[in-house]
C-alpha positions in Angstrom: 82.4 -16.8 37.8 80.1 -17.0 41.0 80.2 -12.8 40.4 78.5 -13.1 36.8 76.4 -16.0 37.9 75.0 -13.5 40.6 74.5 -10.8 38.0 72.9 -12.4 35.5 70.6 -13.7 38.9 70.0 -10.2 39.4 69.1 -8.6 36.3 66.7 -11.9 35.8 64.7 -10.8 38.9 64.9 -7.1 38.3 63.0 -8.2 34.7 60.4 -10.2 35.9 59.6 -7.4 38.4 59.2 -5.3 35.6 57.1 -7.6 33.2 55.1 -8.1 36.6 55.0 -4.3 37.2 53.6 -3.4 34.0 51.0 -6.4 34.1 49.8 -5.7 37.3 49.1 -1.5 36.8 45.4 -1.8 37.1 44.9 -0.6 33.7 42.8 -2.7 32.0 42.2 -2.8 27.9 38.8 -1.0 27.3 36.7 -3.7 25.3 34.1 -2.4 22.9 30.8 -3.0 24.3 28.2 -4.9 22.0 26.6 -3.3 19.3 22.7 -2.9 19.9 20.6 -4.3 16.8 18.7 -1.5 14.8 15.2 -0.5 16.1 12.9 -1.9 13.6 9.9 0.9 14.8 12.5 3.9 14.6 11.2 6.3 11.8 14.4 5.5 9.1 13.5 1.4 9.6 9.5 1.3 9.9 9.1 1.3 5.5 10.9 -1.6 5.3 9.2 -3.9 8.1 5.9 -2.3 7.1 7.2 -3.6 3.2 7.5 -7.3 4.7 4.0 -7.3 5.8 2.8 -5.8 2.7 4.8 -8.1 0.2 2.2 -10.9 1.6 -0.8 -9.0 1.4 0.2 -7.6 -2.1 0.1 -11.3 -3.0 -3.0 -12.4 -1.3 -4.9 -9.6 -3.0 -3.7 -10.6 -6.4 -5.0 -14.4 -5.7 -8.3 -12.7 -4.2 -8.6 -11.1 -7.8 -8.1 -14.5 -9.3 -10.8 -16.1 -7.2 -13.1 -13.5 -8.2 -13.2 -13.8 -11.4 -13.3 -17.8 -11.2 -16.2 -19.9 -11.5 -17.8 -21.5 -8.4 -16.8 -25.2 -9.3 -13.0 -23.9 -9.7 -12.4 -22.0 -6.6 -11.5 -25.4 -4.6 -8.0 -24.4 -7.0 -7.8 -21.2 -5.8 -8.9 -21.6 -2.1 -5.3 -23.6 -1.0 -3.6 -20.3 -2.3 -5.2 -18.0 -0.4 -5.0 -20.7 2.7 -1.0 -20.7 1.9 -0.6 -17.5 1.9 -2.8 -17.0 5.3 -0.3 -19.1 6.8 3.1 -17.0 5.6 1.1 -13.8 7.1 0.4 -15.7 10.5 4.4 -16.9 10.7 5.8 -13.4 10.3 6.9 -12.0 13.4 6.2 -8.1 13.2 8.0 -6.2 15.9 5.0 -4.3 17.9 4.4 -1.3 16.2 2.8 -3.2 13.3 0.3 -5.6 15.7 -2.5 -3.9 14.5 -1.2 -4.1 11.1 -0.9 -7.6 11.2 -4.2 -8.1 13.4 -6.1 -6.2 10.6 -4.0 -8.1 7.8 -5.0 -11.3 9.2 -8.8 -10.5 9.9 -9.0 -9.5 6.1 -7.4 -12.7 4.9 -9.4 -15.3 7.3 -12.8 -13.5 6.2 -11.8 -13.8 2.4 -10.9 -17.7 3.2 -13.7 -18.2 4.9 -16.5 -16.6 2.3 -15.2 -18.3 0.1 -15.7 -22.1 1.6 -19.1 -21.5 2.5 -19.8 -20.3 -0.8 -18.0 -23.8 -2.5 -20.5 -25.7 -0.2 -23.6 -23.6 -0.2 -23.8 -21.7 -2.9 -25.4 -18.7 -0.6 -25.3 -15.5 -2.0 -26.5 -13.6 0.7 -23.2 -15.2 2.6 -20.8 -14.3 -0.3 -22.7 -10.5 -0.1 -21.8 -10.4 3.9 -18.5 -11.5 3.5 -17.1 -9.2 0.8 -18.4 -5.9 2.5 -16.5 -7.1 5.6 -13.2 -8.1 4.1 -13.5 -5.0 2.4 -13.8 -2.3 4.9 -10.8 -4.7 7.2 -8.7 -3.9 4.1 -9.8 -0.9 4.0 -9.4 -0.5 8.1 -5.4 -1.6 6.6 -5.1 0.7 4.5 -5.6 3.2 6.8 -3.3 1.5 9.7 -0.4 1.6 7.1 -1.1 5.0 5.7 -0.8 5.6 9.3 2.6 3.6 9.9 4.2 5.6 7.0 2.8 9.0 7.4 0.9 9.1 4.3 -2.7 11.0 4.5 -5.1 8.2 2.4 -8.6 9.9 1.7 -10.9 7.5 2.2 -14.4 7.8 0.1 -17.3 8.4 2.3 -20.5 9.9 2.2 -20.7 13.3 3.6 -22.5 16.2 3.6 -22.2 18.9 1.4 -19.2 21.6 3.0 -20.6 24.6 4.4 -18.3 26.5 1.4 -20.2 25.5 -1.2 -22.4 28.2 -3.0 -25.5 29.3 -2.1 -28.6 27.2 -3.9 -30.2 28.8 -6.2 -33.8 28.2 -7.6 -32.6 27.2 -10.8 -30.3 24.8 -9.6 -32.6 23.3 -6.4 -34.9 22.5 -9.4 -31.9 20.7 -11.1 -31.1 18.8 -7.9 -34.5 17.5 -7.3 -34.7 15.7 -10.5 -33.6 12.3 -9.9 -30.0 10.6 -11.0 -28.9 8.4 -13.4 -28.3 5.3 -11.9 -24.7 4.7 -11.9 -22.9 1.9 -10.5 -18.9 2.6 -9.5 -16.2 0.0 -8.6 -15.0 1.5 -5.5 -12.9 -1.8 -4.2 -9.4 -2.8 -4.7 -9.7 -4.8 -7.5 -11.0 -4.6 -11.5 -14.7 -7.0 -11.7 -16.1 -9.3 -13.9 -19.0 -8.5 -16.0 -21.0 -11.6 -17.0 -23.0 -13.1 -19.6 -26.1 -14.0 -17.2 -26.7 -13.5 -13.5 -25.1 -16.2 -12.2 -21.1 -16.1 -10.7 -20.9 -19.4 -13.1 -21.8 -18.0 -16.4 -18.9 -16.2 -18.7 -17.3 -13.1 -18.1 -17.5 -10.6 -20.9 -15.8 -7.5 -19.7 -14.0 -5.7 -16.6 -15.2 -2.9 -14.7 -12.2 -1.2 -13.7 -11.3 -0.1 -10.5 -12.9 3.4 -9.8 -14.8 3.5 -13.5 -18.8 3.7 -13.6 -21.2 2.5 -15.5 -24.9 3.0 -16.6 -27.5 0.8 -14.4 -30.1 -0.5 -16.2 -31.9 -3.2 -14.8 -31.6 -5.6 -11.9 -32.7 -9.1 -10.7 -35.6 -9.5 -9.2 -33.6 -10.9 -5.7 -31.3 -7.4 -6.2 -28.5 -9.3 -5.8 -27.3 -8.3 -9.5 -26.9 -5.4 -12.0 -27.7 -4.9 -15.6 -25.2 -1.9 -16.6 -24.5 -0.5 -20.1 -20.4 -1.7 -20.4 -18.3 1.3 -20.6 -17.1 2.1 -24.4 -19.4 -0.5 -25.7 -22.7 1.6 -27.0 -25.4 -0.6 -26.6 -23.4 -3.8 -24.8 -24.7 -4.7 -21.4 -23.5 -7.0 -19.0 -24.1 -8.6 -15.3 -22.4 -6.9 -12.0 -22.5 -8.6 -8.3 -24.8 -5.9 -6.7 -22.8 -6.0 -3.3 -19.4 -5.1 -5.0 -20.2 -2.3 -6.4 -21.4 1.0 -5.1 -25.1 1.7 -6.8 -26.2 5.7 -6.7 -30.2 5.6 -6.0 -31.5 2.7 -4.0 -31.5 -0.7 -6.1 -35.1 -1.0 -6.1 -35.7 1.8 -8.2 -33.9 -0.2 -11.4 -36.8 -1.9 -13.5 -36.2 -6.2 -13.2 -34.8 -7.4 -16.0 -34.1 -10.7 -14.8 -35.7 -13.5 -12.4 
């Protein structure tokens, strides 16, 4: 009996040096180390950040269209849009290869805001005229910044000389080019514009100019703040244009006043 009790003794020692044997081996269990999160400036990732900040500006652009082709007494209804939307571009966090994306996004939006409340409480035209050729070339500027994000050439429409590969003038056609233009307004900005009854942001809008379509100038105010045109595909209909919005061929004086 004491024999078997000193056996079973024994083997109980022998397994425990085991158990402690194969515990103590110094190998340890390899643990898999923690995944890194996805680089949101690496090439395959940069469309969809660049897509976040776009989404907003998308929608600010389409309230800017609605402001612009609303009446000075209603824009105090269109102004907290444009305010809301300001603020959901200012709380996206943009990792920091779209700062300047965002910097240009938000200079665009505050100039837009900010036009437009001095225009509610003055009324100043020549204000309204400064602000929209800024906020245009920042959008423009962002544009560019997120052609440049996603690799895209954008061609943007400048005034240039004419390339050395052109043909040689001849007389016949230097006599052609000396005669002057017809004056021709173009919408070269982002968004279709009104084309009023009168001269005045508050009086009806008859028709759109398009984005990128022209039209016949005929006429101007006598401040040169607006256009008479000739409205496309209706012979004989003319209508009012906001002179700083659209881009006018010959110099605005030239236009005979049609208005006071």
């Amino acid at each position: 009996m004491r024999y078997r009790y000193k056996l079973q003794l024994i083997l109980g020692i022998i397994a425990i040096l085991l158990l402690t044997a194969c515990g103590g081996s110094g190998e340890e269990t390899p643990t898999v180390g923690a995944t890194q999160p996805p680089d949101p400036c690496a090439e395959a990732n940069l469309p969809a950040e660049v897509e976040k900040v776009h989404k907003i500006t998308r929608e600010f652009d389409d309230y800017a269209a609605l402001a612009s082709n609303t009446p000075q007494s209603q824009l105090v209804q269109v102004i907290p849009e444009l305010q809301r939307v300001l603020r959901d571009a200012e709380d996206l966090e943009v990792p920091a290869c779209l700062t300047d994306l965002k910097t240009l996004q938000l200079q665009h939006m505050n100039t837009v805001v900010q036009t437009l409340l001095l225009f509610v409480s003055s009324g100043d035209v020549n204000t309204v005229a400064q602000g929209i050729a800024q906020s245009r070339e920042l959008h423009t500027q962002y544009d560019v910044e997120m052609a440049r994000l996603l690799g895209i050439t954008l061609t943007v429409v400048t005034r240039t000389q004419p390339a050395a590969t052109e043909p040689p003038v001849t007389p016949q056609a230097q006599a052609t080019e000396t005669s002057p233009p017809a004056p021709m307004v173009t919408n070269t900005g982002a968004n279709d514009l009104n084309l009023r009854v009168a001269p005045d942001f508050n009086s009806a809008p008859l028709h759109v100019l398009a984005v990128g379509q022209s039209a016949s100038a005929v006429g101007r105010t006598a401040d040169a703040q607006w256009i008479l045109i000739q409205v496309p595909d209706q012979p004989g209909e003319t209508a009012w244009v906001y002179a700083s919005v659209v881009q006018l061929n010959v110099p605005i004086e030239t236009l005979p006043v049609s208005a006071p």
